[in-house]
ROSEDREN-974406 format. One record per residue (C-alpha): residue number from 0; x, y, z. Coordinates in nm, 4 decimals, always signed. Each point is the difference from the previous one (the first is absolute). Layout:
REM residues N
<site NUM <X Y Z>>
...
***
This chain:
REM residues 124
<site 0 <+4.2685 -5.2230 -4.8734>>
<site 1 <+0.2237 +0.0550 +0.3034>>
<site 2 <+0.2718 +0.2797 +0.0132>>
<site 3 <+0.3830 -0.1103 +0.1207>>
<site 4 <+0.0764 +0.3347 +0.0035>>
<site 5 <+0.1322 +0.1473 +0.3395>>
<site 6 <-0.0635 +0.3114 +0.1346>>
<site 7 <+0.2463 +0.1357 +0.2655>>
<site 8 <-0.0415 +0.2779 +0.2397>>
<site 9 <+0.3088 +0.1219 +0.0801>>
<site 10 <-0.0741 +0.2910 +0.2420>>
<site 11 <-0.0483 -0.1700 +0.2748>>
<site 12 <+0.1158 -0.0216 +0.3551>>
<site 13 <-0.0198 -0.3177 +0.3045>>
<site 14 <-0.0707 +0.1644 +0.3636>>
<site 15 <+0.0179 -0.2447 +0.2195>>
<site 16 <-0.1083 +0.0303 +0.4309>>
<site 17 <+0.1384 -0.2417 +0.2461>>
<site 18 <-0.2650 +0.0538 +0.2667>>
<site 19 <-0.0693 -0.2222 +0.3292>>
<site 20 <-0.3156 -0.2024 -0.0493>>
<site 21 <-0.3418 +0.1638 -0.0349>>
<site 22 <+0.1708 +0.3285 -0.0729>>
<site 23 <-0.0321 -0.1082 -0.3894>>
<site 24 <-0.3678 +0.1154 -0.0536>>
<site 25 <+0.0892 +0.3738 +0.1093>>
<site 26 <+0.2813 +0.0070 -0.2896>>
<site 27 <-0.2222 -0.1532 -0.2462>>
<site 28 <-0.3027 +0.2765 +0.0586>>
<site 29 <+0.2913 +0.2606 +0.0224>>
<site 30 <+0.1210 -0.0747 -0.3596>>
<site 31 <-0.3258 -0.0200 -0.1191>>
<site 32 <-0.1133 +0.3124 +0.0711>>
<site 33 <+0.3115 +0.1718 -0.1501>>
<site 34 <-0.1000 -0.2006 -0.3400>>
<site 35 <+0.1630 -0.3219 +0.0452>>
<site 36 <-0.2256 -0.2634 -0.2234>>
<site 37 <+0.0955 -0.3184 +0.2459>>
<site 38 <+0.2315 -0.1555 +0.2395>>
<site 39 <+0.1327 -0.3601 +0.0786>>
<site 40 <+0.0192 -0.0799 +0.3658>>
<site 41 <+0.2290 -0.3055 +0.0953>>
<site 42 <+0.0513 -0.1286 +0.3833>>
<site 43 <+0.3699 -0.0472 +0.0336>>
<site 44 <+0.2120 -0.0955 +0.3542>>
<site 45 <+0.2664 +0.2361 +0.0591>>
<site 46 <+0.3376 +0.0642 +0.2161>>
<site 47 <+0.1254 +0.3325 +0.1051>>
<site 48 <+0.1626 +0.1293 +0.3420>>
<site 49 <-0.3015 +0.0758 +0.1401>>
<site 50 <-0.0148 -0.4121 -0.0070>>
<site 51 <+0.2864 -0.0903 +0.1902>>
<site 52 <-0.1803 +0.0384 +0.3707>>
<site 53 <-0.0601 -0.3759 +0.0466>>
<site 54 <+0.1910 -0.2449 +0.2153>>
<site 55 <+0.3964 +0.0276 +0.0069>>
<site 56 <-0.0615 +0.2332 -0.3079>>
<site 57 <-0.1665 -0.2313 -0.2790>>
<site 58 <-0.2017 +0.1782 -0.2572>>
<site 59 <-0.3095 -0.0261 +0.0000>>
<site 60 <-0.2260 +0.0265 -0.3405>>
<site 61 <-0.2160 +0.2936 -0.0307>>
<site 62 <-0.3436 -0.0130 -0.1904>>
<site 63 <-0.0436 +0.2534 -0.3172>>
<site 64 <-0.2009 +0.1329 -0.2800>>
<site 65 <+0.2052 +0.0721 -0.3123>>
<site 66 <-0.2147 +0.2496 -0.2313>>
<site 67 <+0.0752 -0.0203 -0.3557>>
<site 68 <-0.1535 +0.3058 -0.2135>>
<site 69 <+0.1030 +0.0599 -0.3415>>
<site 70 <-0.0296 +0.3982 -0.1537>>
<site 71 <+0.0831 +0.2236 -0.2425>>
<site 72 <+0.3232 +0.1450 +0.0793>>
<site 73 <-0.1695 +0.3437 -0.0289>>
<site 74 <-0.2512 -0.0574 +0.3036>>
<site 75 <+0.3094 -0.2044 +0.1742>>
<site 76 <+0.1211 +0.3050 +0.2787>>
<site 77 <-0.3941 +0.0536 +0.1031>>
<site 78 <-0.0797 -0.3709 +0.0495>>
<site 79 <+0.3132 -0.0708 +0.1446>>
<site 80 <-0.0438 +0.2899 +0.2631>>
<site 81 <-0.3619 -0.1365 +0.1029>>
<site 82 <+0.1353 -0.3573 +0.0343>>
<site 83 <+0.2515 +0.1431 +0.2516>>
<site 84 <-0.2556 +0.1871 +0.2333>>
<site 85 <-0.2722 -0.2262 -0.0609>>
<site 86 <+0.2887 -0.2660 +0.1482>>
<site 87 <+0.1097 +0.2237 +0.2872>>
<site 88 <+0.3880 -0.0667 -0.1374>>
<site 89 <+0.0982 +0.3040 +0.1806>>
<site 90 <-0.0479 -0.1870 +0.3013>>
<site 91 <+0.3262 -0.2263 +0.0699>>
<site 92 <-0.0794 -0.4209 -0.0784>>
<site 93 <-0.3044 +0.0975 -0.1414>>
<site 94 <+0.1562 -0.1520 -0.3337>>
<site 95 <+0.1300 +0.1428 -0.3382>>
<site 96 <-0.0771 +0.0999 -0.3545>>
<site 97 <+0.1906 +0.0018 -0.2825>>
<site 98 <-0.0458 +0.1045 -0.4149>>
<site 99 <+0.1073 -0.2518 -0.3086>>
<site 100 <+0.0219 +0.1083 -0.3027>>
<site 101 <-0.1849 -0.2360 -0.2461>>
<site 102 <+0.1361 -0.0320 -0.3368>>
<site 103 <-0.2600 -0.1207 -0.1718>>
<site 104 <-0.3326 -0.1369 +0.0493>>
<site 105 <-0.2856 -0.2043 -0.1970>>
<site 106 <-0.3452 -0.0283 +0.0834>>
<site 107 <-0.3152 -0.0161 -0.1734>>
<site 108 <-0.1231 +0.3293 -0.1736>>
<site 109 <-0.2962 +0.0042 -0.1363>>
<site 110 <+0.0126 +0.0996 -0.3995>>
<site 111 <-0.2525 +0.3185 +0.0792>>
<site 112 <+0.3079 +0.1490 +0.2378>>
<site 113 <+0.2689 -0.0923 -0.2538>>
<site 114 <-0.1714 +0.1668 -0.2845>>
<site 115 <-0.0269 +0.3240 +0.1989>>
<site 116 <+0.3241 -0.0099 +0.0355>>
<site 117 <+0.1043 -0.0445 -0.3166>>
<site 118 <-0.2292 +0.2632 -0.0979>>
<site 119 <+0.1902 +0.2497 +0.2230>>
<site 120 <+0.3465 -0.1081 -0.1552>>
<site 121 <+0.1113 -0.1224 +0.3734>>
<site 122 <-0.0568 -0.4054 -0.0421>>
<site 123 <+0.1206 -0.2157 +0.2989>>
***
């Protein structure tokens, strides 16, 4: 019999990396060596005013890599801090990064990890 019921994590945090393109695969390996389980990696076209060099001052679309990595809010400073040097965002245009809070979130848990939980009185 299937279960409806939802679990929600609700400690969670978004950090998202605006990154030129290629530069993606350094933040990725960054947050996954401070703990990070995955990352989602989207190609996007940007305009900033670095852009606005072309002729009689059109802007012209930049390439990117947005990184996407979801975490516990409690490991959110130290991934967060890798993504920026892995990124080089000290250097000026090299892009951004930014943190979301996430209200809630539902994926699948496997009924081994909920039961430990429960066990230990914290349930998700």
């Amino acid at each position: 019999m299937k279960d409806d019921k939802i679990t929600y994590l609700t400690d969670v945090a978004l950090i998202t990396c605006v990154v030129s393109t290629g530069r993606g695969d350094a933040v990725i390996a960054a947050a996954r060596a401070m703990g990070a389980a995955g990352a989602l990696v989207h190609h996007a076209r940007g305009i900033g005013p670095r852009e606005r060099l072309g002729l009689l001052g059109i802007a012209i679309e930049a390439e990117k890599d947005v990184v996407s990595i979801l975490v516990a809010t409690d490991s959110q400073d130290v991934v967060f801090e890798a993504v920026y040097r892995a990124a080089d965002l000290h250097v000026p245009g090299a892009g951004m990064a930014y943190i979301t809070p996430v209200e809630r979130m539902a994926t699948y848990i496997p009924r081994e990890v909920l039961a430990t939980f429960a066990d230990q009185g914290d349930a998700p």
